[in-house]
C-alpha positions as CSV (number, residue, x, y, z in Angstrom):
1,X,-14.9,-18.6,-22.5
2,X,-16.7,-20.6,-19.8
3,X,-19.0,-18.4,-17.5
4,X,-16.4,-18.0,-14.0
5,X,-13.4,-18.7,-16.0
6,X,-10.7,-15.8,-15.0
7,X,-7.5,-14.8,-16.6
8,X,-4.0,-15.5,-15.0
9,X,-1.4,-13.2,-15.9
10,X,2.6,-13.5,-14.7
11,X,4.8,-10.4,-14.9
12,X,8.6,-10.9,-15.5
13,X,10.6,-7.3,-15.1
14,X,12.5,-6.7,-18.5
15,X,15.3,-4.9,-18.8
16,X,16.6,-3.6,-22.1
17,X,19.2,-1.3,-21.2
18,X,23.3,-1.7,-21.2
19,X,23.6,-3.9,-18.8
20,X,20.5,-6.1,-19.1
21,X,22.7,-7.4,-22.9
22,X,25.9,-7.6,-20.6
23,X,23.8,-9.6,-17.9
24,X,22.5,-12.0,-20.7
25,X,26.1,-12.3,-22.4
26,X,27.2,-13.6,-18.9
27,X,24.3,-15.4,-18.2
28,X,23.1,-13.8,-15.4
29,X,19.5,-12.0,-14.7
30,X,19.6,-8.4,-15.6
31,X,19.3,-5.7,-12.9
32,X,15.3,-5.7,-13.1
33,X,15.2,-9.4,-12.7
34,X,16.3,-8.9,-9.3
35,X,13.5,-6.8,-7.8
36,X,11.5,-9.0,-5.1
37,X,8.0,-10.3,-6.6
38,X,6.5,-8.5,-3.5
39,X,8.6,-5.2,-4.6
40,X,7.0,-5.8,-8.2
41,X,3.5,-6.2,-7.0
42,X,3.8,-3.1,-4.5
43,X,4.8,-1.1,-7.8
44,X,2.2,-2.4,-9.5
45,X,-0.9,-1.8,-7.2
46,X,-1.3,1.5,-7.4
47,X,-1.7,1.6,-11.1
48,X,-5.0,-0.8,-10.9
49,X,-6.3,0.8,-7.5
50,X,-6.5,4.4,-9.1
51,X,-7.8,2.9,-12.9
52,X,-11.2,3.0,-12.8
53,X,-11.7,0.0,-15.2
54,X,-10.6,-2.4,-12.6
55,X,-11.0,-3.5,-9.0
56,X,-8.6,-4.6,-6.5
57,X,-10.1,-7.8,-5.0
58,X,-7.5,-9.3,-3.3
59,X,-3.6,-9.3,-2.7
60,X,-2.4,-12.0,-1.4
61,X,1.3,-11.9,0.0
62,X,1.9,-14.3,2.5
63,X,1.1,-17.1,-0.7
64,X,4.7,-19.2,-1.9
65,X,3.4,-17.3,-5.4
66,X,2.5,-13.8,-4.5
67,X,-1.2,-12.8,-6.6
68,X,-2.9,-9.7,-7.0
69,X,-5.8,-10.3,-7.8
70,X,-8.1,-7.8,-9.6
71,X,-11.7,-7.6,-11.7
72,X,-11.7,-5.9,-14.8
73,X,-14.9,-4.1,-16.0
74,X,-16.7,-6.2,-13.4
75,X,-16.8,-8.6,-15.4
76,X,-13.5,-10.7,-15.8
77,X,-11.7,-11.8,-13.1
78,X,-7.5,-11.2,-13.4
79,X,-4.9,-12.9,-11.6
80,X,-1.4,-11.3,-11.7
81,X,1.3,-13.1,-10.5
82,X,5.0,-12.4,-10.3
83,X,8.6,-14.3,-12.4
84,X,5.7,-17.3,-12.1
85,X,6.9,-18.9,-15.1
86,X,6.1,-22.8,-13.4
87,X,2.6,-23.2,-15.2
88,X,3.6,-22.3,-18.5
89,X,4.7,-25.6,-19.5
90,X,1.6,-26.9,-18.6
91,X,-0.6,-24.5,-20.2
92,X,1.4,-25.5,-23.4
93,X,0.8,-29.0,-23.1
94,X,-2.6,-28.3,-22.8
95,X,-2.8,-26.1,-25.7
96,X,-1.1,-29.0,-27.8
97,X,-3.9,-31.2,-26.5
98,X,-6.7,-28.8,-27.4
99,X,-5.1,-27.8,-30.9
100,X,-5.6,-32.1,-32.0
101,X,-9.5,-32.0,-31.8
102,X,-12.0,-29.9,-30.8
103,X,-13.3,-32.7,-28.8
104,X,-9.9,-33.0,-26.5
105,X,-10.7,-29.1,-25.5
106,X,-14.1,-30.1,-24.7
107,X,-13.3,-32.9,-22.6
108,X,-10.5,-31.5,-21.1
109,X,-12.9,-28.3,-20.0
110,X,-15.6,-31.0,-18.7
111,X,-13.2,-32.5,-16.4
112,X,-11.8,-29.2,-15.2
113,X,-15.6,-28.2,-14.6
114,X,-16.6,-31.9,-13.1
115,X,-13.9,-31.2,-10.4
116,X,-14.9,-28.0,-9.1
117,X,-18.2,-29.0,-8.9
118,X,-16.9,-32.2,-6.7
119,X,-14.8,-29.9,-4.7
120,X,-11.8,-31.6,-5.2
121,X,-9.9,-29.4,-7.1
122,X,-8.5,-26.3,-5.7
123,X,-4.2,-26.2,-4.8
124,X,-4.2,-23.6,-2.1
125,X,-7.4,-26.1,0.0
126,X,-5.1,-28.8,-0.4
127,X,-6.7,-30.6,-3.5
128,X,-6.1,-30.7,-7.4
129,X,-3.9,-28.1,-9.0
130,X,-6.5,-26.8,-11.9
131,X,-4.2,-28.3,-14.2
132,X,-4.2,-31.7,-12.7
C-alpha cells in the first residue's frame, strides 16, 4: 500500500428473501434495492459512530454519490459509498493492466502519485477523476 492511500468501499442492499428471487425472475430490483442511498447511509452511521475501532470523519450528503467517510484504527482511511457500482469497471481495467507486469502497476501508481502532487487531480475540485 502507498503511505495516504485509503480504501473505497460501495454498499449494495441484498435481499434474499421470497420476493427478492421473484424481483430477479421479473427483472426488477428487489425490495432492498429500493431504499434511498441516504436511507442506507443513515442506517449505517450509527454502527461506525458507536465502534470504537473507527472514526466518523466525514458524511457527505449533499455529493451526486453520497460517502461516509470513516478512519479505521487511525490508521486507514475508508470511503463507503452507496449502489456506486460506476467505478468498478474501471478498477477492473486497471487490475487487468497491473496483472500484465509489475512494471504497468508501478507506472500506473507513479502517475496517480505525480498528479496529486501537481494538483491536478482531484473530481469533486474540478480536476482529474483518480482514475483518469
Amino acid at each position: 500500500a502507498i503511505c495516504g492511500s485509503d480504501l473505497d468501499i460501495t454498499c449494495c442492499p441484498y435481499d434474499t428473501g421470497d420476493n427478492a428471487e421473484e424481483a430477479a425472475e421479473s427483472g426488477q430490483s428487489p425490495p432492498s434495492a429500493q431504499m434511498d442511498t441516504l436511507q442506507m447511509l443513515d442506517a449505517l452511521l450509527p454502527a461506525f459512530a458507536e465502534n470504537p475501532m473507527f472514526e466518523v470523519v466525514d458524511v457527505i450528503r449533499a455529493a451526486m454519490v453520497p460517502i461516509l467517510r470513516v478512519r479505521f484504527q487511525d490508521a486507514l482511511d475508508v470511503d463507503i459509498s452507496f449502489k456506486n457500482m460506476s467505478p468498478l469497471p474501471n478498477t477492473q481495467l486497471l487490475r487487468a493492466y497491473s496483472d500484465l507486469h509489475a512494471r504497468v502497476r508501478d507506472l500506473v501508481v507513479l502517475v496517480k502519485l505525480w498528479a496529486k502532487a501537481a494538483g491536478v487531480s482531484g473530481a469533486a475540485s474540478g480536476n482529474l477523476s483518480a482514475y483518469s
